[in-house]
C-alpha positions as CSV (number, residue, x, y, z in Angstrom):
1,X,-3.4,19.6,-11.9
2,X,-7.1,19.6,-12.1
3,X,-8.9,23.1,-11.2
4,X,-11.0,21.0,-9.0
5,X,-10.8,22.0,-5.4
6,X,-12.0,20.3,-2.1
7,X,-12.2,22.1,0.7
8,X,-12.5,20.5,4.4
9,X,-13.4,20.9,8.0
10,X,-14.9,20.1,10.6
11,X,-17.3,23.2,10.8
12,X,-18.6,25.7,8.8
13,X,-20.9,28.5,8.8
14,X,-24.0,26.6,8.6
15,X,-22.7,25.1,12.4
16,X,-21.9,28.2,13.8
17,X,-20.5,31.3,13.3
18,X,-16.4,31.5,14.4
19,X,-13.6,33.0,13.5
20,X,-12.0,29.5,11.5
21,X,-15.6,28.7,10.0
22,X,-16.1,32.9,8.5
23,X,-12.3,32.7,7.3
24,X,-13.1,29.5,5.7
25,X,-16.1,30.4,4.2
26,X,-14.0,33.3,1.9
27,X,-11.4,31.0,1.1
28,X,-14.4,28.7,-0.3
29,X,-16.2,32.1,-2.2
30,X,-12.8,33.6,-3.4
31,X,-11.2,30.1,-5.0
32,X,-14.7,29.1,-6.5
33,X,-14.7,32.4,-8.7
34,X,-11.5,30.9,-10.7
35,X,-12.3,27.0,-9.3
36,X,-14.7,24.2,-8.8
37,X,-14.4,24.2,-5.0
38,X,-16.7,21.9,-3.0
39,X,-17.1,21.8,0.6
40,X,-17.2,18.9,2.9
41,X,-17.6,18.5,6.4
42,X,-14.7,16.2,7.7
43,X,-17.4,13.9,9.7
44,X,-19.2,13.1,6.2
45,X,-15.8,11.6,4.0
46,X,-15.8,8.4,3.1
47,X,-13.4,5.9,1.2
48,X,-15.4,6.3,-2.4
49,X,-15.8,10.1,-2.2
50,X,-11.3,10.7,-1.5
51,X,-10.9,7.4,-4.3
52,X,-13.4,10.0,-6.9
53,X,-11.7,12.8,-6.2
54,X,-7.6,12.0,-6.2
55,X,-7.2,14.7,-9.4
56,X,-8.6,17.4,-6.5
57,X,-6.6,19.7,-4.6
58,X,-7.4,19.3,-1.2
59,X,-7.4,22.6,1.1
60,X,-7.8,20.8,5.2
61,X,-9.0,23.7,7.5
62,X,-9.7,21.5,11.2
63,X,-9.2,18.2,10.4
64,X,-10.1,15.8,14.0
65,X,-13.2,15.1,12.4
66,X,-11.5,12.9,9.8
67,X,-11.3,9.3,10.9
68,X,-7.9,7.8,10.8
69,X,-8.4,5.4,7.9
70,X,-9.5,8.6,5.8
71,X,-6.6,10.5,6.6
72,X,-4.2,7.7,5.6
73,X,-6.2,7.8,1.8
74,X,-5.5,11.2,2.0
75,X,-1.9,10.9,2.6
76,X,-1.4,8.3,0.2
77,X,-3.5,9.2,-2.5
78,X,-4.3,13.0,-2.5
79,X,-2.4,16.5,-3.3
80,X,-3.4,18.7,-0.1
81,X,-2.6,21.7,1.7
82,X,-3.4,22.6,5.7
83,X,-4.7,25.6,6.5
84,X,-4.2,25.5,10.3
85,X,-6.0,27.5,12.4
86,X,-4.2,26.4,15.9
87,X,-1.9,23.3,16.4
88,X,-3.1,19.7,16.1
89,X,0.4,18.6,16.2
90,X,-0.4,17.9,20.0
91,X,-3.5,16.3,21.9
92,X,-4.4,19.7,23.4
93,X,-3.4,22.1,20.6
94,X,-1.8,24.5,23.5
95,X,2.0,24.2,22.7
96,X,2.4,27.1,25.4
97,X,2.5,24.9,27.9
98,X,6.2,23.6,27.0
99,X,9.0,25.6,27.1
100,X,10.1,27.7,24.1
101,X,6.7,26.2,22.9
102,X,8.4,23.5,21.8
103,X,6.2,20.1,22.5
104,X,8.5,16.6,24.0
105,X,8.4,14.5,20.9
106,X,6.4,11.7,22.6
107,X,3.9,14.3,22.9
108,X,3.4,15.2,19.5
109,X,1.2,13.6,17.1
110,X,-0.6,13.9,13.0
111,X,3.4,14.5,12.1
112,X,3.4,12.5,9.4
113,X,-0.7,13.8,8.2
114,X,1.8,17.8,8.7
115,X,4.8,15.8,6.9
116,X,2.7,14.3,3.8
117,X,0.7,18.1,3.2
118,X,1.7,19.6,0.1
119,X,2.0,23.1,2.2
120,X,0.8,24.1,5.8
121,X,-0.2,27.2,5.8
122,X,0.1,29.6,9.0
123,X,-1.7,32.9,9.2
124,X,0.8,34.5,11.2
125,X,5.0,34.4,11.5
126,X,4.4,33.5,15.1
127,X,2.2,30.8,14.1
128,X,4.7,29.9,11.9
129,X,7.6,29.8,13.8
130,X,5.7,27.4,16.2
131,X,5.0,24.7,13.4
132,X,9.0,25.1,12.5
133,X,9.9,24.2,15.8
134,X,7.7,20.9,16.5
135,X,6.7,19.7,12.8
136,X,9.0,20.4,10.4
137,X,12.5,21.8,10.3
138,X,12.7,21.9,13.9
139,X,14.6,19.6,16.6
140,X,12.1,16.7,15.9
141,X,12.3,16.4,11.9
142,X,14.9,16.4,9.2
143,X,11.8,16.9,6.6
144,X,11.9,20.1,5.0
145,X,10.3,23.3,6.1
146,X,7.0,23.4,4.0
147,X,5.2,26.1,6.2
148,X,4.5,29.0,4.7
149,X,2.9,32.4,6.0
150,X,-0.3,34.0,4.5
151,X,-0.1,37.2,7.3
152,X,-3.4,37.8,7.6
153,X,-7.0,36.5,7.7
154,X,-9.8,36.6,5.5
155,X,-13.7,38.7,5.6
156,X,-16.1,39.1,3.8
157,X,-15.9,42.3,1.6
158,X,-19.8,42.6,3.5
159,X,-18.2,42.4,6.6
160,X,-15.5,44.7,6.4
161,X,-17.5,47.7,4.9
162,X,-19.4,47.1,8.2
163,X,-15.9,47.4,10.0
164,X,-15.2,50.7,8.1
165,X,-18.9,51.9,9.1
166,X,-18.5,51.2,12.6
167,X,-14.9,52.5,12.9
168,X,-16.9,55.6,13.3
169,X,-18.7,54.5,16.5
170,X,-18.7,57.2,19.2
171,X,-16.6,55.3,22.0
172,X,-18.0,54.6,25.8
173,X,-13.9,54.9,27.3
174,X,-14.6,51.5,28.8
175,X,-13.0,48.3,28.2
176,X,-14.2,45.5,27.0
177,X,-14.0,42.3,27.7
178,X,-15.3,39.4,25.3
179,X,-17.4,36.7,26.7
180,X,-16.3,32.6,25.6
181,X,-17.0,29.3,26.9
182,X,-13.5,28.6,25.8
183,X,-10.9,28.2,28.4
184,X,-8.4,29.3,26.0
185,X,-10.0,32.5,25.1
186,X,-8.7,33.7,28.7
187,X,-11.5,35.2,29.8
188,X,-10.7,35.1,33.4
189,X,-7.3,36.5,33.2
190,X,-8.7,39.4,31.1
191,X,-11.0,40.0,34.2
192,X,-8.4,40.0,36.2
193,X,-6.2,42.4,34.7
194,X,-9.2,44.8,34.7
195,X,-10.0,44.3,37.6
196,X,-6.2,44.4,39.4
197,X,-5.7,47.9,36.8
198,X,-9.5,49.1,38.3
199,X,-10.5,49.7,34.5
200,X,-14.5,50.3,34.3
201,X,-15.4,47.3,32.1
202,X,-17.9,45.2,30.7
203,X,-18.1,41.6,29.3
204,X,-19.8,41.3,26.0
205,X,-21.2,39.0,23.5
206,X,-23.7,38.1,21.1
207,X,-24.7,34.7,19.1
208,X,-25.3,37.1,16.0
209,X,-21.8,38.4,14.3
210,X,-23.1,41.2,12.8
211,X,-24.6,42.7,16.1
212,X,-21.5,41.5,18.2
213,X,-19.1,43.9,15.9
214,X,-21.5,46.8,16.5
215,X,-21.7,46.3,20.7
216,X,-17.6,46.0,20.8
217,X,-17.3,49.0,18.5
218,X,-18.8,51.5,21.4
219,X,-16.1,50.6,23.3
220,X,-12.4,52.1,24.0
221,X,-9.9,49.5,24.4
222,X,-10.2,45.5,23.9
223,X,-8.5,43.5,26.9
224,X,-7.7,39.8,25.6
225,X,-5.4,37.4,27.4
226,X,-5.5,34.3,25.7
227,X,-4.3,31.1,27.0
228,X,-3.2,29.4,24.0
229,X,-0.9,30.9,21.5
230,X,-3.6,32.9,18.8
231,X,-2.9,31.6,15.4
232,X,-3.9,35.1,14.4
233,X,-6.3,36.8,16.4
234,X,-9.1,37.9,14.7
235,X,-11.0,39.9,17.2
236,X,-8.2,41.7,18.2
237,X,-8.1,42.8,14.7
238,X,-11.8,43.9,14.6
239,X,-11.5,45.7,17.3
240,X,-8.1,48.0,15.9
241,X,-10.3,48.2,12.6
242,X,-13.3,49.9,14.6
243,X,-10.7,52.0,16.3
244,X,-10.1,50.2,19.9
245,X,-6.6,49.9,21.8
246,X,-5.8,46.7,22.1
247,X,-4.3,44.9,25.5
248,X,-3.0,41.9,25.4
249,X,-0.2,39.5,26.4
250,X,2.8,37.4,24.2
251,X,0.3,35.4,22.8
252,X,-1.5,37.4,20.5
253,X,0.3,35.9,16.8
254,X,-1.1,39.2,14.8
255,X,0.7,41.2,17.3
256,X,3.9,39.7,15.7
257,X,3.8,40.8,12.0
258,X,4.2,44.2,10.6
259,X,1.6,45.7,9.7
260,X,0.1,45.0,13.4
261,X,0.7,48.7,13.5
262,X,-2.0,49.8,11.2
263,X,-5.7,50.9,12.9
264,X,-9.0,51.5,11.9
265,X,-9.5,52.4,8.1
266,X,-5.7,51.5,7.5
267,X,-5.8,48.4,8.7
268,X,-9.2,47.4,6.8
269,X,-8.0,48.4,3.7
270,X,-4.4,46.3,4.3
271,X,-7.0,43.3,5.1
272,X,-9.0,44.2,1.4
273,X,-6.0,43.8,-0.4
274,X,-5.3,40.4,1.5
275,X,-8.6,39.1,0.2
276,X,-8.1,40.6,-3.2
277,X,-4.2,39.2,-3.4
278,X,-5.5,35.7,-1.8
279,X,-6.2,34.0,-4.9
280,X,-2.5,35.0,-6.6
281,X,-1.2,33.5,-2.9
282,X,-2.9,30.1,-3.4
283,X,-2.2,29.8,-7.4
284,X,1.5,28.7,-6.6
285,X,0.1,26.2,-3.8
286,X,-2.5,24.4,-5.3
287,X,-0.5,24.2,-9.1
288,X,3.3,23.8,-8.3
């Protein structure tokens, strides 16, 4: 196997700044310190570039960019690997709809794009145990179980000595609320639970990362009711880093894994040795 990565999505950093996109961003700085790792938008692929690059190993973050005759080249040609941050196995990626989350097979679609990966990797066990049920080992497929879970999610080694600086932020005993255009996010069933609970709260955000961590890190507890089932739920782990409470509901995937336990300091330095580990996790992926 080459030592020749390709890394895709439809975003990154340069577009705006996101959970998926900063995550992806340290799986593209931590694989090019022991790989040739380029990055390509998924809008900008083309026959030539996949044909030029079939020794690659291809890591897909969000993939509904890629037009449909790429994605077949892709299957047929190339190694790859998903690395799924929600679930493009149906139209809406909100498999909490359906009971059991489990999606009616004429409803689910890119089976055989989830069927032909080398690996899809989850970032959580609940995560996980969605993509077993719909796309592989579960009531629709005989194909083998090829998800695996990394447990975690990836920052910047910047960016989480700013999460062990402000874990020392004097707290407000307020709750917070964080502010998204996103249905999903649940914004309006987090105001509602405040509000039905009479918690003093505010509703915060900020275009700038940096200076977002630093208004939510006043605050006491963190009240996030997603609609869709979290992949991992990265917020809700900056906010246990900096020392918040966390309220949520059965949808939270980080909630789910062991270590979920772990706050502030504890939980930062679990996270470190995720990024420092995440190199040894992808070895076996990219070379088996």
């Amino acid at each position: 196997m080459s030592e020749n990565i390709i890394l895709i999505s439809d975003f990154f950093i340069d577009d705006f700044i996101g959970g998926a996109a900063l995550n992806d961003e340290e799986i593209y700085t931590l694989l090019n310190r022991h790989y040739d790792v380029k990055k390509i938008k998924s809008r900008y692929l083309y026959p030539g570039f996949i044909e030029e690059n079939t020794d690659s190993f291809f890591i897909i973050s969000n993939f509904f960019g890629i037009q449909p005759h790429i994605r077949d080249l892709i299957q047929k040609k190339c190694k790859y690997a998903l690395y799924c941050h929600d679930y493009k196995f149906v139209a809406h990626t909100n498999p909490a709809t359906y009971e059991n989350f489990e999606v009616p097979l004429n409803e689910l679609i890119n089976l055989e794009f989830h069927w032909d990966a080398h690996k899809i990797i989850c970032q959580t066990k609940f995560q996980k145990d969605i993509y077993d049920k719909n796309v592989t080992g579960g009531p629709h497929s005989s194909k083998p179980v090829k998800t695996i879970n990394f447990s975690g999610n990836l920052w910047s080694e910047k960016d989480l000595s700013l999460l062990e600086e402000l874990s020392n932020s004097k707290k407000n005993s307020k709750h917070v609320i964080i502010d998204s255009p996103y249905p999903q996010k649940g914004v309006q069933a987090s105001v509602d639970y405040c509000e039905n609970n009479k918690f003093n709260y505010d509703v915060i955000g900020d275009p700038d990362y940096h200076t977002f961590l630093k208004k939510l890190s006043s605050y006491s507890d963190l009240v996030f009711f997603p609609y869709t089932p979290e992949t991992c739920g990265r917020v809700a782990l900056e906010a246990k880093m900096m020392g918040l409470e966390v309220k949520s509901n059965n949808l939270l995937g980080c909630s789910y894994e062991e270590w979920y336990d772990l706050k502030s300091n504890d939980l930062i330095n679990y996270m470190r040795e995720k990024r420092d580990k995440f190199v040894d996790f992808m070895r076996p992926i990219i070379h088996e």
